[in-house]
N, C-alpha and C positions, 0 to 999 in steps of 0.2 A: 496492561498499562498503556494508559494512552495521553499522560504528560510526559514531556519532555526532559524531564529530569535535568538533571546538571547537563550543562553544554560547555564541552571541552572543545579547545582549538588544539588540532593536530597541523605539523607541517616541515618542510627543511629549515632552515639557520635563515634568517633575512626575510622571512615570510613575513613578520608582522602578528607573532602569536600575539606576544608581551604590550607589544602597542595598540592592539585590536581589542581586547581581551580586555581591559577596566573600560573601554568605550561603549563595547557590547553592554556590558554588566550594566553601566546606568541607562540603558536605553529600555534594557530589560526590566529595570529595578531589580536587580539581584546584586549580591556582593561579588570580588572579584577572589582568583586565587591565582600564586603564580607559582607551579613547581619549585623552578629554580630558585627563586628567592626564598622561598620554603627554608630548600635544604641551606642554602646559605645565612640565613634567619639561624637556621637551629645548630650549624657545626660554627660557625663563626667566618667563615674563608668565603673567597669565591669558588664559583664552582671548575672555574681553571685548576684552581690551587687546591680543593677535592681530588680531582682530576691527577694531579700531577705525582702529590703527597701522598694520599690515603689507594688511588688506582682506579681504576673506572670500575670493577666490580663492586665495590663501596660504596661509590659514587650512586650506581644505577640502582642497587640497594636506598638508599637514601631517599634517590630520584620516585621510586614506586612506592616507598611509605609515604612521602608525603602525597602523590596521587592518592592510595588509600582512606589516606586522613580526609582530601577534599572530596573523592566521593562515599565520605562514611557520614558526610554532614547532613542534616536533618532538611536546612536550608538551603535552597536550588542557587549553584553557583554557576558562574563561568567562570572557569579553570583554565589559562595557558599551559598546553603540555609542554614538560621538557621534550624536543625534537626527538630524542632515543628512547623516551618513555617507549613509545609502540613498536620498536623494535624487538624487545622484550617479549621472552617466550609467554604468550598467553595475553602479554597485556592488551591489544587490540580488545580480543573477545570481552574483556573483562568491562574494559573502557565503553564498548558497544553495547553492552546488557544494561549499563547503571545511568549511562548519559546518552545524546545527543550528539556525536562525532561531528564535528567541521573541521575538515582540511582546509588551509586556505596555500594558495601558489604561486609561483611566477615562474619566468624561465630561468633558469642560470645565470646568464649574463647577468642580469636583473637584480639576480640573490646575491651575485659576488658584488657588485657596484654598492648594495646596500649594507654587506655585512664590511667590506673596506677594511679599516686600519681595526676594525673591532676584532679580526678574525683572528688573531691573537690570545682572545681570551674564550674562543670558541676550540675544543681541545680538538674534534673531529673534523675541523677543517683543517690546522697546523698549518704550516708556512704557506701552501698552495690552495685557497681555496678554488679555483679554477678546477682545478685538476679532482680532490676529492667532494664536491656536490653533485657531479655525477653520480660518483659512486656512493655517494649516499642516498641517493635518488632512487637507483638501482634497488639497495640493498630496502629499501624502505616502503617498495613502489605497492607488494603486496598489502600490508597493513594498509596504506595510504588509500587503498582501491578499499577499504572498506567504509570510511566513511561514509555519513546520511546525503553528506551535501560537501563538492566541493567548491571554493571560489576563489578568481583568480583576482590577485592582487596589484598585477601588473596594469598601470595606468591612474594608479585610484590612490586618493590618500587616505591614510585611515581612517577619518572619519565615515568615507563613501561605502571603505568594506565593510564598516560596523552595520551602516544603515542597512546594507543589503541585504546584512546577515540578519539584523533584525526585521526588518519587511519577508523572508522567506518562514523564517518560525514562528509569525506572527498569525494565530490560529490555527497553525499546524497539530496535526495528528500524528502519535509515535504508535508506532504497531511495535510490540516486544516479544516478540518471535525470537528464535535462534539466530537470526541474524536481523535485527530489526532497522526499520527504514518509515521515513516519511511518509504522510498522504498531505496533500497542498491542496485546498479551497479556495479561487478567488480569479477573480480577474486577471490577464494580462501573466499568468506563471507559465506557460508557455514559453514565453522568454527566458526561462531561468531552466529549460530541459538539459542544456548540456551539463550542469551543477551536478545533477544527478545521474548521470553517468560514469561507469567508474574508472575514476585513475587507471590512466595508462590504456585506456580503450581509443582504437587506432579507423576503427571500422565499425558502423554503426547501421542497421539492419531494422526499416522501419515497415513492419508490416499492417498495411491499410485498408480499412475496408472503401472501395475502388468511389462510394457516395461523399466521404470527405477525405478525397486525394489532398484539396490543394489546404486544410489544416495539417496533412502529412507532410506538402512538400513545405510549409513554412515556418514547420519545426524541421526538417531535414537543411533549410539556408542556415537557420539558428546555429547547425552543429557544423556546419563547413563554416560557419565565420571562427569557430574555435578552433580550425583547425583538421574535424574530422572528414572521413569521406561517409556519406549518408547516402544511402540505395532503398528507395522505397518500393518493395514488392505490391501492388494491390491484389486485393481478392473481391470476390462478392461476398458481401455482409450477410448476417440473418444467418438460420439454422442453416445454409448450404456450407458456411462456412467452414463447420466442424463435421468435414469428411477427412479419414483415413488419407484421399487422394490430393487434398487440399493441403493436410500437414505433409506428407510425402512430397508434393513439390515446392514448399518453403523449405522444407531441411535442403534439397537440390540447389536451391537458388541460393542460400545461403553456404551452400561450401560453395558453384560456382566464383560467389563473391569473393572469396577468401580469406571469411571469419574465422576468429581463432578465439582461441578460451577467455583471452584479453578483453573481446569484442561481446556486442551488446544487441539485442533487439528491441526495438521500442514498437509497442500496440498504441497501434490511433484507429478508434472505431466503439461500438458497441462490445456487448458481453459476449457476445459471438469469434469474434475476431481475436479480444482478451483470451478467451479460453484455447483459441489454436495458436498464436503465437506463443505465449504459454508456456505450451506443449511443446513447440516447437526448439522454443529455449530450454527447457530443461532436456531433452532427450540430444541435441546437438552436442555434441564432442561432451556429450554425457554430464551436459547443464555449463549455459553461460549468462551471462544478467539480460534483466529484461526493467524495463519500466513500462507502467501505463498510461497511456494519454485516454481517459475514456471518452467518447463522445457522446454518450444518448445518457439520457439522467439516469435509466435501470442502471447501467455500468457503473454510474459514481454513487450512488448509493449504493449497491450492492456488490456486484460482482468482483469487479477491480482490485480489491481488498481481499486480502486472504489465502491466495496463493494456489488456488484451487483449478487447474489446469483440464482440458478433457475434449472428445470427441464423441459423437454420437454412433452408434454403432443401430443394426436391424431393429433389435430388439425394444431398443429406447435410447433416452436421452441420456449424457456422460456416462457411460459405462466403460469408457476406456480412458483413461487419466491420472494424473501424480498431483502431488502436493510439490507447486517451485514458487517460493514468495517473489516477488519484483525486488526491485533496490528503492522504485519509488513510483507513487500513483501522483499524476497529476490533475487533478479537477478545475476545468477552466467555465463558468458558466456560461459566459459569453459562447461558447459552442455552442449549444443548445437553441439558438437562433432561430436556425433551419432546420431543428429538428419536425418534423409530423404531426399533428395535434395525438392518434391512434398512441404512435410510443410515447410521446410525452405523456400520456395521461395513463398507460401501461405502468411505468415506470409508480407510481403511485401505489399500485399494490405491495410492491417492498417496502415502501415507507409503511405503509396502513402496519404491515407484517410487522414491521422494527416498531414499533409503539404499541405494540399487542405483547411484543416478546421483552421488551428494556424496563430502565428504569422510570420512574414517574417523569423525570425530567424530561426523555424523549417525548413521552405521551402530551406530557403540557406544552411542548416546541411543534407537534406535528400539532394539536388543535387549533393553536395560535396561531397559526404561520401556512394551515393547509388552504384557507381563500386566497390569500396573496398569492401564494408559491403558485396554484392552479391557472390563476393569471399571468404567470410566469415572470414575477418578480422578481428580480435578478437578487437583492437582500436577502427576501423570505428562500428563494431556493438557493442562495449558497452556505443557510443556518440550516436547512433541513440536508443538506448532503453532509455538511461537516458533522451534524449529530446523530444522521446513521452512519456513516463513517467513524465516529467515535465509540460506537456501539458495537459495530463489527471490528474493530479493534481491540478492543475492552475481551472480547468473545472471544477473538483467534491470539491474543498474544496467550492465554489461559488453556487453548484446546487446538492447538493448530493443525491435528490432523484428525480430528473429526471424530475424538475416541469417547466424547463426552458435552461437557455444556455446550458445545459449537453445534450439537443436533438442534438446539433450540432454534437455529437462522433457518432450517426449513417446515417451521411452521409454513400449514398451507400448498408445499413441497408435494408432497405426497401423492395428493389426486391431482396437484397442476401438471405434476411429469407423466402421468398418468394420461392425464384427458391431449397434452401436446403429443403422446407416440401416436394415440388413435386417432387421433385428427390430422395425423400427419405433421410433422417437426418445421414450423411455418407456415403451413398451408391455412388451419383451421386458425383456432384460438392463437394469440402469440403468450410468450412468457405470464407477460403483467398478467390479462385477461385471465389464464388458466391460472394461476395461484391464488386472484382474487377469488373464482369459483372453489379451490379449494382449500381457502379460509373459511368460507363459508359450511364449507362440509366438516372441517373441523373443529370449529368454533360450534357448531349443530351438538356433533358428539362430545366437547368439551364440558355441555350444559350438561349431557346423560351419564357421561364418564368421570367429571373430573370434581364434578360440583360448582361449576363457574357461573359465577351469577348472569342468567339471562340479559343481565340489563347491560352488561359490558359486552355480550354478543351481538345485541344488537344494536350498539353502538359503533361497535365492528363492521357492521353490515352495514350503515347507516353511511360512517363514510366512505364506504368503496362506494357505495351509490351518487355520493356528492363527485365523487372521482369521476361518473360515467364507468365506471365497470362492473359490470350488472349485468353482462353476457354469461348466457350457456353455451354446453358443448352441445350440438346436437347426437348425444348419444345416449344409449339406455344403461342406467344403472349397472345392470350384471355384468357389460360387457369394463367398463372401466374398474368396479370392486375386482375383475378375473386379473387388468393389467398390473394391479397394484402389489401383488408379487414379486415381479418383477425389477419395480426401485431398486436402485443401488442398497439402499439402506434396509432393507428385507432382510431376513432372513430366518431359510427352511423354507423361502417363498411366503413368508407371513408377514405383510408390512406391520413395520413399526411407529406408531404416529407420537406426532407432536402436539399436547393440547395444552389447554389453560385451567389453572384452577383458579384463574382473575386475569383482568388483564398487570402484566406487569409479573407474573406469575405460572411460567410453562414450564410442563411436566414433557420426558423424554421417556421413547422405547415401550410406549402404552402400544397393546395389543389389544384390539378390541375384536367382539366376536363377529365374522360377517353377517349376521343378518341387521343390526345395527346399523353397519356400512353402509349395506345395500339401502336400510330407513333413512342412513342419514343423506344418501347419494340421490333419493328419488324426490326427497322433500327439496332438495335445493334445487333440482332440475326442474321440478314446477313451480318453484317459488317462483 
């Protein structure tokens, strides 16, 4: 699932649900809903007088059918939750599978000034609301840390939070994982990192690759103006990254700090740096949030998404790593500035990949949009990341731990991990390069194996070549078909490949016979 489905405003008493909440909806063009008025619509009373009369277990009763009703509707709404809605056992999760969560905030002082002479008719606040929005606060802080995006309301009239609200889901990507979260494409969303950070995170833990510190330290000013403390670790980038010795001194640095399960790491850098912070956050006091800032296009079209964490070991590449989703990925292509011409056009092989493996749509946006983007069109490349990003969404809300259709994203996979162990993890071919070479090894065998029409193979070929990636390994055949046991994804030492039977159209877990391999390994090395 990768729309947004209904989008519910969670938050305390004075937040601004009910007032936010029909502003959003016309911004959005969608209808509005509002719990409370729901249940009060349908018992006749206010909901004090629910409250006071019928008891609040009735009441909450009441409160979750008509949430129910709004998200059983066919038609994408914005819903204001009643404030105790997600208090309720289970109801978070349920509210987090079917919509779009937005908490929206302010500080206390703030909430009591606005909720005033109202708070009479508000039953859980009672005579003091001073005294109990703390403890609602408290009691609500878990749920509340689940939402996609929080924002604060303090300072802004509602019109200002509607827009903002609408400006951040405008193009957004929903990943529908177990616990699903945002991808954001576009200019200038950097500014909005601390949103997605979760409620009640007090310390924040940005791990960098050491080439774009000063993008790290100017999302790290962002979250000290909200109030947090922000410590950027750097590393060096690239496959050094993802050493045993590298995660082993982030986890160090990070208790040094004094993160705690509340607390957050955020990745600013490459697919490299993505994969060991990561790591880092799910194995820390045994997983705490993370978000990604990526910075090289491979990372925002591919990597970043999906939750897929890891370290390279002797033997080969990821062979040591967990499945920890983020809370949110943040895609800015203005990054991409000072990226390198080598990774930028690296970076293009996963694309080629995701229009070989998707629907026709991505195929017809990557043909359209592949001169511009190579120019580095800031339009054309932030439609081609938002649409393999909506592709690899699509893929891992359906398969998120790699038990089925999610084998399809490593088309090409196969001999590129293959040709990067023997060339050395960096040193030789990079990522893009060595998966372009083994698309081609694939898409060889897909003509022999799968029945895939020729002419979509070499049309495959055709644009990695308009890419510039049209590089060999310097190795021989036998020695890379011997590494390909190895893969993660083997096994009994037999890789299992990913081919086409069209494009638009890839078959998983095909075993083909090695001497094939070794045919189809020898003709792309001299091609």
């Amino acid at each position: 699932m990768t729309e947004l489905g209904h989008v519910v405003l969670v938050g305390l008493p004075g937040c601004g649900k009910s007032t936010v909440a029909p502003l959003l909806a016309q911004r959005l063009g969608r209808a509005f809903f509002d719990t409370d008025a729901d249940v009060e619509a349908r018992l006749g009373m206010s909901c004090a007088r629910v409250f006071a009369e019928l008891g609040e277990p009735r009441f909450r009763a009441e409160e979750r059918r008509s949430a129910e009703a709004a998200l059983g509707s066919a038609q994408p709404l914005v819903i204001a939750a009643g404030g105790g809605l997600i208090a309720q056992h289970g109801a978070i999760d349920v509210l987090a599978r079917r919509a779009t969560v937005i908490c929206l905030d302010a500080a206390d002082a703030e909430l009591v000034a606005r909720v005033g002479a109202q708070a009479e008719g508000r039953p859980r606040l009672g005579d003091s609301p001073g005294t109990a929005l703390p403890h609602l606060r408290a009691m609500r802080a878990g749920a509340h840390a689940l939402a996609q995006l929080h924002v604060p309301t303090e300072g802004r009239i509602p019109e200002q939070v509607a827009e903002a609200i609408a400006m951040a889901l405008t193009g957004a990507v929903r990943v529908g994982t177990a616990r699903p979260y945002l991808v954001r494409v576009g200019t200038g969303i950097l500014e909005d990192v601390a949103g997605h950070v979760p409620h009640g995170t007090r310390r924040v833990a940005l791990v960098a690759d050491e080439a774009v510190a000063a993008v790290a330290e100017t999302v790290a000013v962002q979250l000290r103006r909200q109030g947090l403390s922000a410590t950027v670790f750097a590393v060096r980038g690239g496959e050094h990254a993802k050493q045993w010795s590298t995660a082993g001194a982030l986890l160090e640095q990070c208790s040094d700090a004094g993160l705690d399960r509340d607390d957050c790491i955020i990745a600013v850098g490459g697919g490299s740096v993505g994969d060991v912070a990561g790591l880092v956050a799910a194995t820390y006091l045994r997983g705490i949030a993370w978000v990604v800032v990526p910075t090289t296009l491979l990372a925002m079209v591919d990597s970043a998404v999906g939750g897929k964490t890891a370290v390279n070991l002797h033997r080969g590449k990821n062979l040591a790593g967990v499945f920890w989703q983020p809370r949110a990925v943040l895609c800015d292509p203005d990054v991409l500035a000072g990226l390198g011409d080598r990774s930028f056009r690296s970076a293009f092989a996963e694309i080629v990949k995701s229009s070989m493996v998707g629907d026709g749509h991505l195929a017809e946006v990557v043909d359209r949009r592949l001169p511009a983007a190579l120019g580095r069109d800031r339009e054309a490349l932030t439609e081609l990341i938002r649409a393999c990003c909506a592709l690899k969404a699509e893929v891992v809300a359906g398969d998120e731990r790699e038990s089925g259709r999610r084998a399809i994203l490593n088309y090409g996979h196969t001999v590129g991990h293959a040709v990067e162990a023997l060339t050395g993890l960096g040193a030789g071919l990079d990522h893009g390069e060595a998966v372009a070479f083994g698309m081609r090894v694939a898409g060889a065998l897909s003509v022999v194996e799968a029945a895939c029409p020729a002419a979509d193979v070499r049309h495959q070929d055709e644009i990695l070549d308009a890419c510039g990636l049209s590089q060999r390994p310097r190795l021989v055949a036998a020695d890379i078909a011997d590494q390909l046991g190895v893969d993660k994804k083997a096994r009994g030492g037999v890789a299992r490949w990913v081919l086409l039977r069209g494009r638009g159209e890839p078959v998983t877990g095909i075993v083909v016979e090695p001497d094939a391999v070794r045919t189809a390994l020898s003709q792309a090395l001299a091609a």
